[in-house]
N, C-alpha and C positions, 0 to 999 in steps of 0.2 A: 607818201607816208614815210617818215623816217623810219630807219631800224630801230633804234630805240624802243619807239613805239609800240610797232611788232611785237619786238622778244615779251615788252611786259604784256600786252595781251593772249599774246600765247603762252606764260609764265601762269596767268591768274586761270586760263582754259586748263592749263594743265593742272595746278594745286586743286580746282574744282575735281578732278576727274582721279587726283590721288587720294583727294579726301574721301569719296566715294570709294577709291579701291580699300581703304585703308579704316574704312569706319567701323567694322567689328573688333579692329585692334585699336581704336583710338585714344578709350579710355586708360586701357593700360599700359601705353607709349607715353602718357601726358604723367601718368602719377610718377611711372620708371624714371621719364627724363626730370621730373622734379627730386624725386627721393636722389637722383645722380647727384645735381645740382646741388642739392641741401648737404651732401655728404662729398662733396668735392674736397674739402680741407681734408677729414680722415682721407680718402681716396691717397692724395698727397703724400700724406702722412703713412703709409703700408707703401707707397711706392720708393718713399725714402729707408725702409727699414727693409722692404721686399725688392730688389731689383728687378724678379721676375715679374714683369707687368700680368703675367697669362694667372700666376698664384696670388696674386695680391686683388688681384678683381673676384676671384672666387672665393678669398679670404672675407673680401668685405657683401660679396651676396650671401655667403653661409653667414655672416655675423647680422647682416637683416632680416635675414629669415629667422634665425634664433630669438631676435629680440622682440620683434613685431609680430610676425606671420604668424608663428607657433603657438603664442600664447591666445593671439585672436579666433588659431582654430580652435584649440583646446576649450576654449568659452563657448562656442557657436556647439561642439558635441555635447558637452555636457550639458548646456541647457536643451539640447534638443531632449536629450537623455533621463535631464531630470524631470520634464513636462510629463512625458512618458510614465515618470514614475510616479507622480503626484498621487497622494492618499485624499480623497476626496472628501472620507469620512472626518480626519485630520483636519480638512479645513472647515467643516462645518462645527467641529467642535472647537476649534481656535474664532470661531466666531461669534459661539454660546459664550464661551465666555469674556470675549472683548464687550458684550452685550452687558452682564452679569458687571462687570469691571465699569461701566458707564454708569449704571443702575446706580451703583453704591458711591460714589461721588456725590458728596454733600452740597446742600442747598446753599449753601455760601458760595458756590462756582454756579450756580444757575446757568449763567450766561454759556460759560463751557459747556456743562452739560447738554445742554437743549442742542447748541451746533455738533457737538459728537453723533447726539441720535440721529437729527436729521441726514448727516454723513450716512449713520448705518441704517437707515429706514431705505435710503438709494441703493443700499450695495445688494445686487442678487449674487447669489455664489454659483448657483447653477450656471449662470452667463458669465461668469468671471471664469469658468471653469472649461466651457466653452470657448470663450477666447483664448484661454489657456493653452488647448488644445491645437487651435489654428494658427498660433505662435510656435508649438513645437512642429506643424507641416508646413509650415509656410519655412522654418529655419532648412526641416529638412530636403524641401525640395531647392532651394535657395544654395546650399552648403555647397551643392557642386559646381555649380556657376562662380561661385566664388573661389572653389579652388582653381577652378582654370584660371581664373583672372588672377587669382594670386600667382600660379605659374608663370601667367605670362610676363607679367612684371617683374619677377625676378630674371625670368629670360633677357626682358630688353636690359632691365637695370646693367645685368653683369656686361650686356655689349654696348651699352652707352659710359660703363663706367671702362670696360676693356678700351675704349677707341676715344676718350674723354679728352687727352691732348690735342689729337687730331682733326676731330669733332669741332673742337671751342674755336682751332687757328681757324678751322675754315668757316666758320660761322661770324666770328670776329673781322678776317677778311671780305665778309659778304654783307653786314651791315653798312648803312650811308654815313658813319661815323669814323673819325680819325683814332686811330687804332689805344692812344690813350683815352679816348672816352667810351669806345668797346670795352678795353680792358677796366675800367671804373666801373660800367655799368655790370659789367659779368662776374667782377668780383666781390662787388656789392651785393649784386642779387646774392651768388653765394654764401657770403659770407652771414648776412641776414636770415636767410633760411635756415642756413646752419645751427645760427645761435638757438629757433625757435626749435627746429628738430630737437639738438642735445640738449635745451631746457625741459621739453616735453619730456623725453626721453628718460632723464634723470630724476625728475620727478616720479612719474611714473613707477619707476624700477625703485628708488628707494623706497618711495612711501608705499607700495603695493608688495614689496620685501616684507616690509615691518609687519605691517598688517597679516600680511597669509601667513607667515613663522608662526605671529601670538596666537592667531584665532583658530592657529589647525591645532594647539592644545584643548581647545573645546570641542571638538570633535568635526569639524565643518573643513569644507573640502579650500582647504589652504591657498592651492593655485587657484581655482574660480575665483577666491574671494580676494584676490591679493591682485589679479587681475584686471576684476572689475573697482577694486581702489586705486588703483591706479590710473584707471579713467577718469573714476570720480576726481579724484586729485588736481584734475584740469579744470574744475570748475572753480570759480573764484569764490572768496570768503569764505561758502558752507564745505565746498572741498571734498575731504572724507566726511563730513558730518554722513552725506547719501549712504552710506554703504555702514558706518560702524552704530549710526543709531537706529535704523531696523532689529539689526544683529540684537542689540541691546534689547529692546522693546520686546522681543522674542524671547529671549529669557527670561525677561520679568513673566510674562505668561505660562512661559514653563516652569516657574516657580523655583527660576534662579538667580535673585535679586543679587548674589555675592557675583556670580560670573558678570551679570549686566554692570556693576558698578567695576571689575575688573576690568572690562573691554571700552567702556566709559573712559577712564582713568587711563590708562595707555595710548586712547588713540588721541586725547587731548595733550598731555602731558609728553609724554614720547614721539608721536608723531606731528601733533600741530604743533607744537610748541620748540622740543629740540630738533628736529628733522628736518621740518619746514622752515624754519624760522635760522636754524643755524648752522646744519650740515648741510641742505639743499646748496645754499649760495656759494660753499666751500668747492661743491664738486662741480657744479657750474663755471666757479670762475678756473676751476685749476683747468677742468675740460677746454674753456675758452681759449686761455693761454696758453695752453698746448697744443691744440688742434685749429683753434681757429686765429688767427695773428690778432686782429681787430677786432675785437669783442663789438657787438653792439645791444644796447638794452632796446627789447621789445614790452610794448606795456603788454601785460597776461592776462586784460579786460579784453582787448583787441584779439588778443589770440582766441581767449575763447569763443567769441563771437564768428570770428571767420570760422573756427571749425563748428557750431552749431550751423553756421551758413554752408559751410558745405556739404554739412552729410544732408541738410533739407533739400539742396538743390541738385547735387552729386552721388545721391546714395554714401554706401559708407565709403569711398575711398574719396568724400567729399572732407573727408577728415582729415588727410593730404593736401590735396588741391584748395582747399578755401585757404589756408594759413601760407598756401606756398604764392596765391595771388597775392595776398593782403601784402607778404612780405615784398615781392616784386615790385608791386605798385610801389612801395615805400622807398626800394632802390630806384624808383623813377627819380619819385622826387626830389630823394635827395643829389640824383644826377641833374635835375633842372634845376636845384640850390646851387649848383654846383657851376653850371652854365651862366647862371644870373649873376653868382659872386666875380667870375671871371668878364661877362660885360660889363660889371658896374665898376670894375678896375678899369679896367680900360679906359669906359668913359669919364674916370676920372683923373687918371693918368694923362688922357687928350687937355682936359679941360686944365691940367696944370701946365702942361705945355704951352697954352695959351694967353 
């Protein structure tokens, strides 16, 4: 048997037997060495302005924790909190009259009407109220698992991003690639990631700003709701429509048709319109050119779909891991575009010689 040989089967014995050692950290080794990866340009970037490598790693884990982590938890208690609180009585009379509200809709909307009723002939509140419940125990027996998992990631993060130069040589020395197509592929992946992180990112934080500023003048808990628009915001087309036309609809019911057409009216106007449409791409590109060298555009259909694909198949920190494949895969292939452009020179470069 050659050596060769040997080492790789005792190489694939071994990884068998690390992945075993290593499978209740698995999860949060994969998202940390991602979240690394995607935030390797900033990383860069605090290392050029922070000389201390030791300050500049814990500058940019305190900055992920602040931006992601906190506000995730801060959602996951209140809604625990709010299930808790829920008036039961409240919802049965918000349901007397979404009834009452069906009723009086004229027979020129037939068609509407009738599919409304059938809607609320389905709806039991009691079981709605029920599940209600099993959403607020299942968040809370859940929330702890979660925060360990969040600690842990921040733990690998801050030593994958602490040991990140280190890390990348010897990883780029250990791939079966000539060290400029390591360096292509690794700064690809990066750089790809990056863009979709800080586009998330800035989306998010703007449009889930705008929103919990205006709507904590109406009385509604600001952060929650700025939040979770800021989730919404990731879905394409409808966007914030999720989050600002309940709010709405809910007024109308509480018999404040001026507030509903004020939160109507800003979150089209103000936020779909100047925010998204014209400061979004502002902060984007200035982020890109200063943190990241090589901009690249990812379509935001794609994004969405990897991260519906990965919190179905990865839980929630599938919301990570699906968009940080999707992008990888992409730095493949534009590394195999990259391969083929360089053989088809060649072969025509032979073929001129000829």
């Amino acid at each position: 048997m050659k050596p060769q040989y040997f080492l790789i089967g005792l190489t694939v014995v071994t990884i068998f037997f690390m992945l075993q050692l290593f499978d209740p950290f698995l999860k949060p080794i994969i998202v940390a060495l991602l979240l690394a990866v995607a935030t390797n340009s900033m990383n860069i970037y605090f290392k050029y302005h922070i000389p201390n490598q030791f300050f500049s790693a814990i500058l940019l884990t305190i900055l992920l924790t602040l931006i992601f982590f906190v506000p995730v938890l801060y959602c996951i208690f209140s809604f625990a909190s709010l299930i808790n609180k829920i008036d039961q009585k409240a919802l049965f009379d918000i349901f007397e009259v979404v009834k009452q509200w069906v009723d009086t809709i004229p027979d020129d909307f037939v068609f509407l009407k009738d599919q409304l009723l059938r809607v609320i002939d389905k709806v039991d509140i009691p079981e709605f109220i029920q599940n209600l419940f099993s959403i607020g125990a299942f968040l809370g027996k859940n929330s702890a698992k979660f925060i360990i998992d969040m600690v842990m990631i921040l733990i690998f993060f801050f030593f994958f991003t602490f040991y990140s130069t280190s890390l990348a040589h010897y990883f780029k020395e250990a791939l079966p690639l000539k060290m400029e197509d390591s360096n292509a592929l690794f700064y690809e992946s990066s750089n790809v990631m990056s863009v979709v992180l800080y586009s998330i990112l800035a989306t998010a934080i703007l449009e889930g700003f705008l929103f919990g500023i205006f709507i904590s003048f109406f009385g509604y808990d600001g952060i929650l709701l700025g939040v979770l628009y800021g989730f919404a915001s990731l879905v394409p087309v409808v966007g914030g429509m999720i989050m600002w036309l309940p709010v709405a609809i809910y007024e109308i019911f509480a018999g404040s048709s001026a507030n509903a057409v004020a939160i109507a009216i800003y979150s089209i106007v103000v936020i779909s319109v100047i925010a998204d449409t014209f400061i979004k791409p502002v902060i984007i590109k200035y982020i890109n050119h200063r943190i990241v060298k090589t901009p690249t555009k990812v379509n935001e259909l794609l994004i969405f779909f990897a991260i519906v694909a990965g919190l179905s198949t990865f839980g929630f920190w599938g919301m990570i891991i699906g968009p940080a494949m999707v992008t990888f895969f992409i730095s493949l292939l534009q590394l195999l575009k990259k391969f083929s452009d360089d053989f088809y020179s060649i072969e025509k470069s032979l073929e001129d010689r000829r």
